[in-house]
Each structure stands twice: as C-alpha cells, then as structure tokens.
N, C-alpha and C positions, 0 to 999 in steps of 0.2 A: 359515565363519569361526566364530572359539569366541566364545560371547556373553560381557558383562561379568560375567553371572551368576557363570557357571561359575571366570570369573578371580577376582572377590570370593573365592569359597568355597575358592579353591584357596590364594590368598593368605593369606588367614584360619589355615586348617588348617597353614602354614609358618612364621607368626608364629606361633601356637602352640607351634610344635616348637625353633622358633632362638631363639625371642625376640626379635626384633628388630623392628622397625617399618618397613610396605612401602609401596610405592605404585608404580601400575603407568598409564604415560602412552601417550596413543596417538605417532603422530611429529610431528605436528602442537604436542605437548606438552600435550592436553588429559588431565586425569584420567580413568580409565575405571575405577581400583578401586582402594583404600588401606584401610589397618590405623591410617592418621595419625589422631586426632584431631581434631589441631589443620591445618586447610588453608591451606598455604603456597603464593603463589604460586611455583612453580619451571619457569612456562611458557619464559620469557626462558633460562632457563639449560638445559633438557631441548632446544632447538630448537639453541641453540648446540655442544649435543655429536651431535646428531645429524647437524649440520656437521661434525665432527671426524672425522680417521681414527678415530681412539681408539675401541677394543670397550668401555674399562672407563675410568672418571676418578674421580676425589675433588673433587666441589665444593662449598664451603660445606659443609664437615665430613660430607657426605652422599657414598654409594658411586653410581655410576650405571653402569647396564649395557644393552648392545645386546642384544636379543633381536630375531634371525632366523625368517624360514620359507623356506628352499631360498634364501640369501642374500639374499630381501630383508628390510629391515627393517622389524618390523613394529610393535614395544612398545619404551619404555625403562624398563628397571625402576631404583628408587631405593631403596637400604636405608639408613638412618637412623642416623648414626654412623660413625666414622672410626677409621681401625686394621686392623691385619692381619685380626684376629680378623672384623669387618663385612665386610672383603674377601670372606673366603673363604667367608663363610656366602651373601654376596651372590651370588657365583659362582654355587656351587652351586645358591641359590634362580633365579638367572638358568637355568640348565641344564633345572632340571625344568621349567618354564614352556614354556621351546624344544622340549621334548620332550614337554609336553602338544601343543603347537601341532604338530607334524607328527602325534601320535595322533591327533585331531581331523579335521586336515586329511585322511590316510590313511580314518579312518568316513565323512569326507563322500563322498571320491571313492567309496570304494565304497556310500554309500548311495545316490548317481546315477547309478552305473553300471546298479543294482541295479533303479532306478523305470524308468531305458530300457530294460533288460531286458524286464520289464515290459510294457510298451507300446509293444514291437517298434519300437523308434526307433533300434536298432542294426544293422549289416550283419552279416553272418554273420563275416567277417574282422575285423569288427572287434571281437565279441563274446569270443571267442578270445586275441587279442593282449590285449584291454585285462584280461582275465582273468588272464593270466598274468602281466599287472604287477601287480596287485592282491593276488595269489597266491590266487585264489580256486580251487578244482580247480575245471577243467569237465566231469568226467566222474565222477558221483556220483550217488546216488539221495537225491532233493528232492521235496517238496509244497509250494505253496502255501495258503494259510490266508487266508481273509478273516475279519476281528472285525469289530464290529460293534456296538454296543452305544445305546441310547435316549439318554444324557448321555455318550458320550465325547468332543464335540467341545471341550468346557468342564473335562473332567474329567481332562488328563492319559493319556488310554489311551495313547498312542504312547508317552509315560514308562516309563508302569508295564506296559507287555506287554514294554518290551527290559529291564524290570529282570528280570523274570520268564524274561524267555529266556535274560538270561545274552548276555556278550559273549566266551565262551569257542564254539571250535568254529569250523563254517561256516554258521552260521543267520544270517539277516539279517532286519530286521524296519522297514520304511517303510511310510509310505503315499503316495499317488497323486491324495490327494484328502484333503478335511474329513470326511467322513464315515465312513472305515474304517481301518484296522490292517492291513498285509500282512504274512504273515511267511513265510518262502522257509525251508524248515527243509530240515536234512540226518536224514535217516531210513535213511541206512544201516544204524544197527544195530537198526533195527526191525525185528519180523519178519513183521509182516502190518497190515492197513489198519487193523485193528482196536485193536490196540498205538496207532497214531497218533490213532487218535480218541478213545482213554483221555486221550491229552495233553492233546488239546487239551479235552477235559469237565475236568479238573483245570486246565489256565489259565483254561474260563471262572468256574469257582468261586473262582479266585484273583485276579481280576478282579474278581468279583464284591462279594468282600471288602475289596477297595480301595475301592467306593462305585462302580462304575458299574453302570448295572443295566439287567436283560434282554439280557446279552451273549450272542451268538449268533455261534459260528466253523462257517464254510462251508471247505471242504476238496475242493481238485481231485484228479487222479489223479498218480501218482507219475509221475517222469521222472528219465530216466537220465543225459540232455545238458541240460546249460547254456543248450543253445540252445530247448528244448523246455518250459522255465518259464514263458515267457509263455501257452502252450497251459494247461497246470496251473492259472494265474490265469484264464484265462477260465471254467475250468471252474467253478471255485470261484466267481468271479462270479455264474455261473448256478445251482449250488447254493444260494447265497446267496439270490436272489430267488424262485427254485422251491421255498425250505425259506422263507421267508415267508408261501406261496399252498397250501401242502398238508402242510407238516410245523409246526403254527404251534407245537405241543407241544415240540419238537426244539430245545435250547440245542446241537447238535453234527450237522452234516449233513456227508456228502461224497455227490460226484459222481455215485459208483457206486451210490448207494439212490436217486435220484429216480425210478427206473424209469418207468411210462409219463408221470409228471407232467413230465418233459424233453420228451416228445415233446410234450404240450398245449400246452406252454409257448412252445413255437415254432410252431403255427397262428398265423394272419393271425385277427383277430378276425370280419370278414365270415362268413369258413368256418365259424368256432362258431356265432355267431346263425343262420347257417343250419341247423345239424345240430340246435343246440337247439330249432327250429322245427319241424322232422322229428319228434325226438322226441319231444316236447311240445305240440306241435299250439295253440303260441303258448301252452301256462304255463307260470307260472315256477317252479317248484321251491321256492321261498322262501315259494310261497303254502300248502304243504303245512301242515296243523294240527304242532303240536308232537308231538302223539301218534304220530303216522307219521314222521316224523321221527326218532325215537326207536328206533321201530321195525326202521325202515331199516337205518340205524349199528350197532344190535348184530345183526342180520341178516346183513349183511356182517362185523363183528367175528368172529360164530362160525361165517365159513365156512357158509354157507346152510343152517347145521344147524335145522329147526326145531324138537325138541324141548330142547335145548339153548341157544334166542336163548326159550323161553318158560320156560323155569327161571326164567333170567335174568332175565326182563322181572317174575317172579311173576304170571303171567297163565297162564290155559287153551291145551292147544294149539289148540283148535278157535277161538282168541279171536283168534291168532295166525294162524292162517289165512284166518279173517273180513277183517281188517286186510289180509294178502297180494291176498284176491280183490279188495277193495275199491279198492287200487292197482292192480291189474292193469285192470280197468274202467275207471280214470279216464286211466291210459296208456297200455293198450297192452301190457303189457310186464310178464311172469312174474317176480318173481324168485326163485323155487324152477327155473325154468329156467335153466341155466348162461349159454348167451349171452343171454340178455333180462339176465341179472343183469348182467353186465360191461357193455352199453349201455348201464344205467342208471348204473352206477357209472363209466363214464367221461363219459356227459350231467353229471353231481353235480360232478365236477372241473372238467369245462370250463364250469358257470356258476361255480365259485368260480375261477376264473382269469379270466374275465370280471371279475366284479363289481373284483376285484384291480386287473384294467387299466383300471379306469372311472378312477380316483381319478386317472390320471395325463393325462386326454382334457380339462382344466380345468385 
C-alpha cells in the first residue's frame, strides 16, 4: 500500500503545477493528505459519494473524484473550486494518483515476489508463472549483494541503495530482515566478477556519502535462472559473515575469494578446539608477545621470503631467524618449512573464527 507520505508529496508537487487546492480521503472519508489549509469537515459528504454510482460529482462548490486500484475503491480525491476548468484539472490529478497507485502496487508485488525468491518460499512452477506476470525475465545473468552497514537500520539504507540503483532495468533491491540491503542485480552486460565488484566499491562509497558508515557488500556467484538466486544469496550471506572473521580490511567481498576461510567457517567448533589442542599443546596463540606476532604476519605477507620479511621488519636476517627458531621451539612447527607454515596459518584462522563464534554462545 503507498503510505500517506508518499501521497502528501505527490499532491504537494500537483498543486504546484495546477494550482488548485487538493485533499485526498480514505473511503471511510477520513483525511490522509491535503494542500487545504483551512480543515473542513467534508467526512458526511465524501461517504455519501462514495454511496453514489457517480466516478465524479460537484459538491458544495468542490470537484470530488473516485480513485480505483483494479476496481476497487480506494481514495476520494477533492479539488477545491467549481467549473469546467477544476473539472478537468481534477481529472487529470484523479488519473495520476490512479496510476501512481497500480505503480506502487505492481513495486510491491514484485518486491515479494522478490524476498520469496529469496527464501525459497516458492515452487518452482510457480516461480516461473508468477514471473511472467510480473514481466520479470527468468533466464538472465544475476548476483546477489548483501549491504550491510553499522547505522543503516536508522539511517535510510533501503532508501538510498534503490536511489542509487535506479528503478530502470531488472535489478531489484529488498531486504529480508532489519539489518541488510539485498540487491538481485542484472549483470549481463558485465564482463567479469571483477567489473561487478567495481560496482559495488563505488555504491559502498556512495553509501557512504549518504552518512551510513562501515558499509560492507558481500557478493554471491552469478546465475543464469530465476530459480538459482536464492543459491547466490546464500552465498553472499556466507561471504558476508566469512568477510567479517578473515577479511575485516574488505568494504567489498564475493564468494569466490573466501578460499580456505569458507571451508573453516563451516567446522563444528568441538573440531577446532581439538585441532587447536594438537597444535598448540593447549596455548593460545593470542598469548604470543606483540613482537612475534608481528613477525608472523609479514612472514606470511612476503611469501616465507626471509631476507625480504627482514628488510621489511628493519632488523638483521640472523635476528629474523633467532625469532623463527624461537617459535619453532615453543610449537613445534617450522615456518620456513612449507607445510608447518600452512598449519600454522590455517591454526591462526581457525582461533580467529573461534574467538568470532564466542560472541554469539551468550
């Protein structure tokens, strides 16, 4: 249903244009939006034409009009003044109002077509049929997109991401919940993932600039069928949570980069505390000095290069080494050797995927 909001400003913007002074009743005869100043009761008389065959009447010097949605009645609009001239502009302003109301109507049905999509709450026949009334294609290349942002629940984002996307095209843009932004985009003329994740780094900057902040878009993998987008949103979903726990730098993640951090993400937690047990011999990794730590990270940044992670670091290579052997001692575990280096590097992820899943065990 279109809120009174929307009718106000649309009223507003046609008194503007005509001149003429509006008011817009529900059938009940109560006001729901006026250009009047002056508030006249015209309950008694808007319920008696709504008794009337009559689409259009003159009462009390005032023009009154029936506004439909698929025959039933839904508003009575009143324009202020008598005469051909108020007639016809009433019309008219009657017409557009009619015709916002089935645009409206037409964005809702497909914006819940759109959310069952979604969350496979449709049959496959009937995903199909109801497409084809909607005139949506179902045989197209689509992503979904999860936003996400620290204040958007307060701030408008569902607003201002569909200003941003534009109501031209087949993109459609709901959400499913208070806390995210979905957007179902048509990326046919794109020509690779990479193209698509430019997009969306330019809507979260432009997002950004709106006043929501720390916006972060998760991005599933493309699909071809209609029927295959809810697959794409789940992806995205779990991009979404897996680019929180390992990509925390990333205002733009898709599907296809969480590499082994997809696989972490879906161990049972028992599994980890046991593997982290194995290789840790019950420490925690978080007990590590700052200096090793340090160490660590640009170790793995430069590719296990040692005299390259000690440029870097502005320390001796032999200082660099000291530091290596002293780690090795304390777990076990080379990391100038190739596989000790990748256990430890996947131990480091799965206690930051741990620590991740505590916050939600309270």
């Amino acid at each position: 249903m279109i809120s009174n909001q929307i009718l106000q400003n649309t009223i507003d913007g046609l008194k503007n244009i005509a001149h003429v002074e509006l008011s817009v009743l529900d059938v009940d005869g109560k006001e729901v939006a006026s250009t009047m100043a002056e508030v006249t009761d015209v309950s008694g008389s808007a319920r008696e034409f709504v008794s009337s065959p009559a689409d259009s009447q003159e009462i009390q010097g005032q023009q009154y009009f029936k506004i439909y949605d698929e025959q039933q009645l839904e508003y009575i609009l009143i324009a202020k003044g008598s005469g051909d001239n108020t007639y016809m502009l009433g019309k008219m302003i009657a017409f557009q109002l009619q015709s916002l109301l089935i645009a409206y109507k037409e964005r809702f049905d497909k914006d819940n077509f759109i959310k069952n999509l979604l969350l496979d709450n449709l049959l496959l026949v009937d995903i199909y049929s109801r497409a084809k009334k909607l005139h949506i294609q179902s045989e197209t290349a689509r992503v979904t997109m999860i936003m996400e942002a620290d204040n958007g629940r307060d701030n408008g984002a569902l607003e201002f991401t569909r200003m941003h996307i534009g109501s031209a095209g087949d993109d459609f843009v709901t959400e499913v919940d208070e806390d995210n932004v979905i957007i179902v985009k048509d990326v046919s003329s794109y020509e690779s993932m990479a193209e698509i994740a430019k997009f969306a780094s330019g809507l979260s900057a432009q997002l950004e600039k709106d006043g929501l902040k720390n916006v972060r878009i998760a991005i599933g993998t493309i699909v071809k069928e209609l029927k295959e987008v809810s697959r794409s949103y789940k992806e995205a979903k779990m991009a979404l949570d897996v680019g929180k726990i390992f990509f925390e730098e990333r205002k733009v993640i898709s599907y296809s980069e969480l590499g082994i951090g997809r696989l972490i993400y879906q161990l049972p937690i028992p599994l980890c505390k046991m593997f982290i047990k194995e290789i840790f011999d019950g420490k925690n990794p978080d007990d590590f000095d700052e200096e090793t730590l340090v160490t660590i990270d640009k170790f793995f940044e430069n590719n296990l290069n040692v005299s390259e992670t000690s440029r870097q670091l502005f320390i001796h290579r032999n200082t660099l080494v000291y530091r290596l052997d002293k780690l090795q001692k304390s777990t076990g575990l080379d990391l100038r050797v190739f596989e000790d280096a990748i256990t430890f590097k996947i131990a480091l992820m799965v206690v930051k995927y741990m620590k991740y899943m505590e916050r939600f065990e309270y």
